[in-house]
Structure formats: structure tokens, C-alpha cells
FIVOTI-234532 format. One record per residue: residue in one letter; residue number from 1; x, y, z of N, C-alpha, C, CB in turn. Coordinates in pm, 1 decimal. Glycine has a CB too. Layout:
N
 r   k       nX       nY       nZ      caX      caY      caZ       cX       cY       cZ      cbX      cbY      cbZ
 A NUM        X        Y        Z        X        Y        Z        X        Y        Z        X        Y        Z
...
REM end
This chain:
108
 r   k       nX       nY       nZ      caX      caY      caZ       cX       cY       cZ      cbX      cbY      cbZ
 X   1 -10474.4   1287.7   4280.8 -10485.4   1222.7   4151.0 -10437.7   1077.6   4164.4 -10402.7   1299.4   4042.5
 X   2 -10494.1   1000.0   4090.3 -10519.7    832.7   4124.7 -10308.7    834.3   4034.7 -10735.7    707.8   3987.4
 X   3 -10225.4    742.2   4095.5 -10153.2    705.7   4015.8 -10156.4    663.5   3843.7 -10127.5    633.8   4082.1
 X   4 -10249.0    592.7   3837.8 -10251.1    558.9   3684.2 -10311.4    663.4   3594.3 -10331.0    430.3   3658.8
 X   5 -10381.6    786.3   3656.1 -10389.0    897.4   3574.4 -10283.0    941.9   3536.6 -10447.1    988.6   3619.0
 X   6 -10165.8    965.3   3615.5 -10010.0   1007.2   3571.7  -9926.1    912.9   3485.5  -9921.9   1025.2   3699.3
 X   7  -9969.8    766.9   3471.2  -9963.3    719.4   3391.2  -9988.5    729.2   3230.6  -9995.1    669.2   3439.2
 X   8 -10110.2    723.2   3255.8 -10212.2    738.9   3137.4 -10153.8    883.6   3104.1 -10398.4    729.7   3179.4
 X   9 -10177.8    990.6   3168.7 -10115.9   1133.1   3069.0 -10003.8   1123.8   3075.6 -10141.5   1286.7   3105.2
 X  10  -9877.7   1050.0   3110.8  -9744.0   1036.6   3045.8  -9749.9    967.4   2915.6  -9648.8    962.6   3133.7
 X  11  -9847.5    902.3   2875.2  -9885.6    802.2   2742.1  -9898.5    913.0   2666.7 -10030.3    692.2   2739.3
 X  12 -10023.4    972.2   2699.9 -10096.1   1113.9   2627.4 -10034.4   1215.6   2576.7 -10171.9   1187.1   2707.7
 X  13  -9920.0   1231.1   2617.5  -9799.4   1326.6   2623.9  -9717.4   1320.3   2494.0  -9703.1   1290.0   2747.9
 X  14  -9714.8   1149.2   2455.8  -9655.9   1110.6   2332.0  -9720.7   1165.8   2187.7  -9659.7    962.6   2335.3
 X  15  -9630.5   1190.0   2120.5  -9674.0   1263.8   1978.4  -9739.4   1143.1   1919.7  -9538.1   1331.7   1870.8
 X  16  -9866.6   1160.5   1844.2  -9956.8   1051.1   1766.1  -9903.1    924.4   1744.3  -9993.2   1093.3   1632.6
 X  17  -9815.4    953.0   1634.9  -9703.2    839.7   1539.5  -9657.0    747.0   1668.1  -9528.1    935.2   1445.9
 X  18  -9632.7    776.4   1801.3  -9562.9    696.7   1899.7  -9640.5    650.7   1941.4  -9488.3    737.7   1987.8
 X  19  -9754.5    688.3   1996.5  -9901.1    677.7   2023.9  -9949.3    513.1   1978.7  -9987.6    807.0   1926.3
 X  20  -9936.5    530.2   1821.0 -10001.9    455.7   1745.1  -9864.4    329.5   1749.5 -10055.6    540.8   1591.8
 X  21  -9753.6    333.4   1781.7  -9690.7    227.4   1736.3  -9654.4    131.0   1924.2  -9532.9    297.7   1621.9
 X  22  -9714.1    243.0   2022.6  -9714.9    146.8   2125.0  -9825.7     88.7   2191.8  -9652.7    189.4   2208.9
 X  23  -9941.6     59.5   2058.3 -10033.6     72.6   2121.5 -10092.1    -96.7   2118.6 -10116.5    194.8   2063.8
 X  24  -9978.9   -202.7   2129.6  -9988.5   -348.7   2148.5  -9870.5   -354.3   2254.7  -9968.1   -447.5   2001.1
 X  25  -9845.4   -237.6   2305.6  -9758.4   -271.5   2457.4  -9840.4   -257.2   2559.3  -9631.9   -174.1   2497.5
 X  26  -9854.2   -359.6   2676.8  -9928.0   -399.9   2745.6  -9852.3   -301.9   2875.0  -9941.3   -561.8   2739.1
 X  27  -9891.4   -252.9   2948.2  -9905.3   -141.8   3061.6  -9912.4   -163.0   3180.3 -10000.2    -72.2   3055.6
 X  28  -9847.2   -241.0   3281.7  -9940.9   -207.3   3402.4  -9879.6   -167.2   3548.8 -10027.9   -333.0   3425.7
 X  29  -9952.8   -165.3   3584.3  -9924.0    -15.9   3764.1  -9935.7   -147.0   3853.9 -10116.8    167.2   3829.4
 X  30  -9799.2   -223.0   3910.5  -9801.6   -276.9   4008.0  -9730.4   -261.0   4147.7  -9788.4   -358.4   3965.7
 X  31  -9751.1   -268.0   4281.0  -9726.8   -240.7   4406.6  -9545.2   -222.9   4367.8  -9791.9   -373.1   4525.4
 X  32  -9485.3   -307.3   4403.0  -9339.1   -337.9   4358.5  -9326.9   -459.2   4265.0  -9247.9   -366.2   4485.0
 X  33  -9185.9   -483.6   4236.4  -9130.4   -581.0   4196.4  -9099.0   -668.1   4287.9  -9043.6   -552.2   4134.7
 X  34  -9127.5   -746.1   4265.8  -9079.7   -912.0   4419.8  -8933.3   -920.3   4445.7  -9114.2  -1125.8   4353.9
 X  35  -8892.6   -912.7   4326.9  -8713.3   -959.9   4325.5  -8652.9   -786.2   4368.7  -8633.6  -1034.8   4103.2
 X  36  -8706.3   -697.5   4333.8  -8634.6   -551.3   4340.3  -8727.9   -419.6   4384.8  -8576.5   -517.4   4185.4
 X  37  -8780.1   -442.7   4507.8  -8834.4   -354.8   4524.6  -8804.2   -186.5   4484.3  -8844.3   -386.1   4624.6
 X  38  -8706.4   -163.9   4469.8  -8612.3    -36.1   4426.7  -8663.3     18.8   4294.1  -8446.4    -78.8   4405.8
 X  39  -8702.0    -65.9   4202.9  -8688.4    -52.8   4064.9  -8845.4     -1.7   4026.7  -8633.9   -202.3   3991.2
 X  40  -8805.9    122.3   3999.4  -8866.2    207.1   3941.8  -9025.3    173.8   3819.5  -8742.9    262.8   3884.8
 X  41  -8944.7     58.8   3694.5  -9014.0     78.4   3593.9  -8955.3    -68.4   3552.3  -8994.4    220.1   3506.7
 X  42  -8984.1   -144.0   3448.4  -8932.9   -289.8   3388.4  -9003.9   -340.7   3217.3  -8992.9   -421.0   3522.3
 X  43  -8921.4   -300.4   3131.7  -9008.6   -316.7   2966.2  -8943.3   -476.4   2969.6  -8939.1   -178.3   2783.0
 X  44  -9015.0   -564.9   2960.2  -9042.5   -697.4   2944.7  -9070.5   -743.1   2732.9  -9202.4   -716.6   3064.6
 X  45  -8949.2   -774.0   2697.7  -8985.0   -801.6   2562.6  -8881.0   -802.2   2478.6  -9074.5   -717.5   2514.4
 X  46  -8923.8   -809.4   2361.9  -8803.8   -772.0   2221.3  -8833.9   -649.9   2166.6  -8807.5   -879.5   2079.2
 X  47  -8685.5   -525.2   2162.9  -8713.0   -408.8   2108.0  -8760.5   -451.7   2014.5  -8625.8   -319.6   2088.2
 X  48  -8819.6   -301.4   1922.1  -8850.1   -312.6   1794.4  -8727.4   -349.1   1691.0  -8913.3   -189.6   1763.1
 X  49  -8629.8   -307.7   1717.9  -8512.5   -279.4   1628.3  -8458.0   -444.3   1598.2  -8384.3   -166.2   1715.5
 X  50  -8465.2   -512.3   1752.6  -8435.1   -677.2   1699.9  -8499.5   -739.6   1676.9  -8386.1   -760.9   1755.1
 X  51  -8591.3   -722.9   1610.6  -8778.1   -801.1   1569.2  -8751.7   -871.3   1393.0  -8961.8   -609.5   1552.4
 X  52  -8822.7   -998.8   1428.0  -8834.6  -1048.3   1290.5  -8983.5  -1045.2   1294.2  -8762.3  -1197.5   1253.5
 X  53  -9014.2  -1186.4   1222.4  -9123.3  -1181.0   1189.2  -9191.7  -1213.6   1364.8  -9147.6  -1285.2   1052.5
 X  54  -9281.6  -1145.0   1432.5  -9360.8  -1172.8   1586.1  -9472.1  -1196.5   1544.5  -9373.4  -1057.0   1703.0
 X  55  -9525.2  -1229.4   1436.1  -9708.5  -1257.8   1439.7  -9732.1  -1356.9   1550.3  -9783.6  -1338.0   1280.0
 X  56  -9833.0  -1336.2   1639.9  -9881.7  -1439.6   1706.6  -9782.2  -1405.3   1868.6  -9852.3  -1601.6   1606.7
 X  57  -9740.1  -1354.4   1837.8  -9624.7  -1354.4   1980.1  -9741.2  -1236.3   2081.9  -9398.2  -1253.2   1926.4
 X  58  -9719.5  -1308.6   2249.1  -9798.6  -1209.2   2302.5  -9714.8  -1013.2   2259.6  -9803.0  -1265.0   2494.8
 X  59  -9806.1   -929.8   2310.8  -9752.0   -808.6   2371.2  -9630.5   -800.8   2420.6  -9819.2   -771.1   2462.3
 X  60  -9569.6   -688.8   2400.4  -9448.5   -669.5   2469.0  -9548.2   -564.3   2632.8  -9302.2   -559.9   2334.0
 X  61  -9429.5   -574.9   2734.8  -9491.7   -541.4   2870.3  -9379.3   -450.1   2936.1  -9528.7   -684.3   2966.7
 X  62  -9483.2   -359.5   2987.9  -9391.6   -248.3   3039.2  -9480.4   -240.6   3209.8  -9399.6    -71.7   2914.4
 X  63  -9440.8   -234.5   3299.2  -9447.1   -275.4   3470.8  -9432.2   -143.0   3515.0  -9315.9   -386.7   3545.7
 X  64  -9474.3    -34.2   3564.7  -9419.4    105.4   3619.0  -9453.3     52.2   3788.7  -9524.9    278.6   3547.5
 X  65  -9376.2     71.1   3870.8  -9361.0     -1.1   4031.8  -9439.7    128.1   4109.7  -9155.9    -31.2   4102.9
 X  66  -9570.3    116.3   4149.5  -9585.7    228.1   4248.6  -9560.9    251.5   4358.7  -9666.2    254.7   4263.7
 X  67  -9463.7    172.1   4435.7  -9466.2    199.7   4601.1  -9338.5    283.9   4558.2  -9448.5     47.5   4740.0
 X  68  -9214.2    224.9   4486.4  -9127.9    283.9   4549.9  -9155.3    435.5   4460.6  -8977.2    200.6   4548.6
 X  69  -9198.8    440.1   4373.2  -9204.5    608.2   4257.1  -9319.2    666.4   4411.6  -9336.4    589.6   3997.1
 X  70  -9401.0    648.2   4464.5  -9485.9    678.1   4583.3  -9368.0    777.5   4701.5  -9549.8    501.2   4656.5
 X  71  -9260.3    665.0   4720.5  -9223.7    665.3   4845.9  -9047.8    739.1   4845.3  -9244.0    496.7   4902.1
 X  72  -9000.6    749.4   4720.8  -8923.9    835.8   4640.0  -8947.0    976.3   4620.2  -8924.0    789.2   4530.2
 X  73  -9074.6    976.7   4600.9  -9107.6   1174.6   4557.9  -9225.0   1184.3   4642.6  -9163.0   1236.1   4354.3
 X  74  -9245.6   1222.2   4738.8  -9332.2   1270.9   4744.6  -9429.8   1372.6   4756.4  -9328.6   1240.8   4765.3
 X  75  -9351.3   1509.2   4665.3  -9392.0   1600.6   4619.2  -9503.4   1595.6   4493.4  -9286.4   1655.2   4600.5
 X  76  -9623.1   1608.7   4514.0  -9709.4   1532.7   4410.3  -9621.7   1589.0   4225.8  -9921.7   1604.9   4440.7
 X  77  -9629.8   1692.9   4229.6  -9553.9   1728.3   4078.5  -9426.9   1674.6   4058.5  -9528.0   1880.4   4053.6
 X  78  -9328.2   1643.1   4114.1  -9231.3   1584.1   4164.6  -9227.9   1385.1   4117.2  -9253.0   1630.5   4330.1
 X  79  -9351.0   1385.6   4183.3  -9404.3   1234.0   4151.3  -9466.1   1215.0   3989.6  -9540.6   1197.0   4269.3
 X  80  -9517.0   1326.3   3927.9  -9611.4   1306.7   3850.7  -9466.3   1345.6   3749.7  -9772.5   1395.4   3866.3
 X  81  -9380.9   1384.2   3761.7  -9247.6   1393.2   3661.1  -9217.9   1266.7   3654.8  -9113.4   1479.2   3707.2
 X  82  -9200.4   1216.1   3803.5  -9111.5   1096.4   3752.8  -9160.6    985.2   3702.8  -9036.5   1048.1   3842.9
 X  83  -9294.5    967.5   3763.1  -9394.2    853.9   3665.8  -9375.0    877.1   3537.0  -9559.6    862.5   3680.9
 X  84  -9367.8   1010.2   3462.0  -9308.0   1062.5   3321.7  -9201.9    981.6   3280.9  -9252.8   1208.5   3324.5
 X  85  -9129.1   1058.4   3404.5  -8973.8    954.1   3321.2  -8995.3    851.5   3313.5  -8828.9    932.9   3384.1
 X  86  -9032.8    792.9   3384.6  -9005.7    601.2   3428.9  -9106.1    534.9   3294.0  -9103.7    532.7   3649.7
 X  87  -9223.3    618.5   3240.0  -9254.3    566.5   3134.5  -9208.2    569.9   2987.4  -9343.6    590.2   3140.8
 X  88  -9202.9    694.4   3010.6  -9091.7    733.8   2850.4  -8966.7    653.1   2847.4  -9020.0    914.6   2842.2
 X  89  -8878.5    628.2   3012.4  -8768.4    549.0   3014.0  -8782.8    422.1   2922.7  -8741.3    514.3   3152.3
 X  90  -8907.4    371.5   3005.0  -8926.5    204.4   2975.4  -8970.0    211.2   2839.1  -9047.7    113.6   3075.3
 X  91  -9046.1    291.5   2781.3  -9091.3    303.5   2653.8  -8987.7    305.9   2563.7  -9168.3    409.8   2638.0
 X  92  -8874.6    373.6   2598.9  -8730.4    373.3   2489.3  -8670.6    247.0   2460.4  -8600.2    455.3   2548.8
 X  93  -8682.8    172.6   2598.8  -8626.8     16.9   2558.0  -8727.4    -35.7   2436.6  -8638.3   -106.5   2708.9
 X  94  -8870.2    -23.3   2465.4  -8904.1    -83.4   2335.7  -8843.3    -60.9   2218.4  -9014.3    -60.6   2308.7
 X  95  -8853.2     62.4   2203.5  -8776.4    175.6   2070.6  -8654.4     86.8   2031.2  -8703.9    364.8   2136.6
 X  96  -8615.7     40.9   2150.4  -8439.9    -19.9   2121.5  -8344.6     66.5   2187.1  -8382.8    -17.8   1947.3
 X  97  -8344.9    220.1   2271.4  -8250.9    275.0   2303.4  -8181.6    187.5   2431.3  -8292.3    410.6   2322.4
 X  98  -8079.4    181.4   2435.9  -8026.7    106.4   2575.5  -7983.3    211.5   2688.5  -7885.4      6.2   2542.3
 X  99  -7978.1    198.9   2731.6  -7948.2    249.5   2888.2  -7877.9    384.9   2937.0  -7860.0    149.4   2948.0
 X 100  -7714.7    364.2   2842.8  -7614.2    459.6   2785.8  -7652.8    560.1   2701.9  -7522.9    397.5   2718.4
 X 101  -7756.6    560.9   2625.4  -7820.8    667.6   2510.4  -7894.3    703.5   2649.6  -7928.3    607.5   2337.6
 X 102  -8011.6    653.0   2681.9  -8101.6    706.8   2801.0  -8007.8    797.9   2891.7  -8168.6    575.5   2896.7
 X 103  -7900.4    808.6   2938.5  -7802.8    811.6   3030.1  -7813.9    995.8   2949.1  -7641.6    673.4   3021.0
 X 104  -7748.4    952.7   2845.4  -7707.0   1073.4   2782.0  -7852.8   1210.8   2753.8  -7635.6   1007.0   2625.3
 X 105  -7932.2   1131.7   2725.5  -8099.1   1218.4   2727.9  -8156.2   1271.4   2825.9  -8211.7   1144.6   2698.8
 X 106  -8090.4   1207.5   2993.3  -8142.7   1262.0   3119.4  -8259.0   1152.3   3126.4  -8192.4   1435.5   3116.9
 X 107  -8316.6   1061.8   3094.4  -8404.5    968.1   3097.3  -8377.6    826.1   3177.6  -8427.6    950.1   2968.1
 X 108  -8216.7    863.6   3293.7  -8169.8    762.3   3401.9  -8249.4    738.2   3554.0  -8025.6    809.6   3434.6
REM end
């Protein structure tokens, strides 16, 4: 299965209402990060929770890293969990959860 299918059905996975409110967050499946090859996943933006008025402001951006989630699991179900996490992770920062709540949900 192509990586960004495990992507895409970690999206799919989300109940409608979440569906519909991340659906001006911009997505994408790149090799690594330049500065951190290590790093998993990266939400690029302003949560919802500290938002004023954004008309006109690009997308907020969420980065999921495929070499190292690749080279980390490579039990395909194993892999296809953690692409899960790493999106729901990054998806919570939009939400506004920080790190310490994530911590506490199992979503580290």
C-alpha cells in the first residue's frame, strides 16, 4: 500500500464534524525534514483556539515525514498505526491540544 493511502485513511478515520473543519489544512507526505530528520510529523500554523479574524491568510500545514515513519516500523500494520498517530498527533495541534494533553491521550 502506497504511503499516502495510510495517510488519506487516517483522515477518513475522522468523525464528519472533524472532517469538515480540517478541510483548509494543507497535507503533505514529504521524504524528511532537512533540519530533523527524526521527526515524525510537523503542524505549521495558528491553532484554532488562538485565531482571530484569518480571512485571506494561507492554509494552515501539516508535513507527515516518510523516511523516518518507513524506517521506524517496519511492520506494515505497525507502520500504518503510526502514520495514524503522527496524523491525528499533528491534527491536535491544530485543535490547540499541546503536547502534555497529547502525552496524557497516548498520542506522543
Amino acid at each position: 500500500m502506497r504511503f499516502e493511502t495510510h495517510v488519506e485513511r487516517a483522515l477518513a478515520s475522522l468523525p464528519p464534524e472533524l472532517q469538515e473543519a480540517v478541510r483548509n489544512v494543507e497535507i503533505s507526505v514529504e521524504d524528511e525534514h532537512p533540519d530533523d530528520p527524526d521527526l515524525l510529523g510537523l503542524y505549521e500554523g495558528v491553532p484554532l483556539p488562538e485565531r482571530g479574524d484569518w480571512a485571506g491568510v494561507l492554509p494552515d500545514r501539516i508535513r507527515i515525514f516518510r523516511l523516518p515513519l518507513v524506517e521506524s516500523f517496519p511492520d506494515p500494520a505497525e507502520l500504518e498505526e503510526e502514520i495514524r498517530i503522527t496524523v491525528l498527533h499533528e491534527l491536535a495541534h491544530y485543535f490547540g491540544i499541546d503536547e502534555d494533553r497529547l502525552d496524557e491521550l497516548g498520542y506522543s
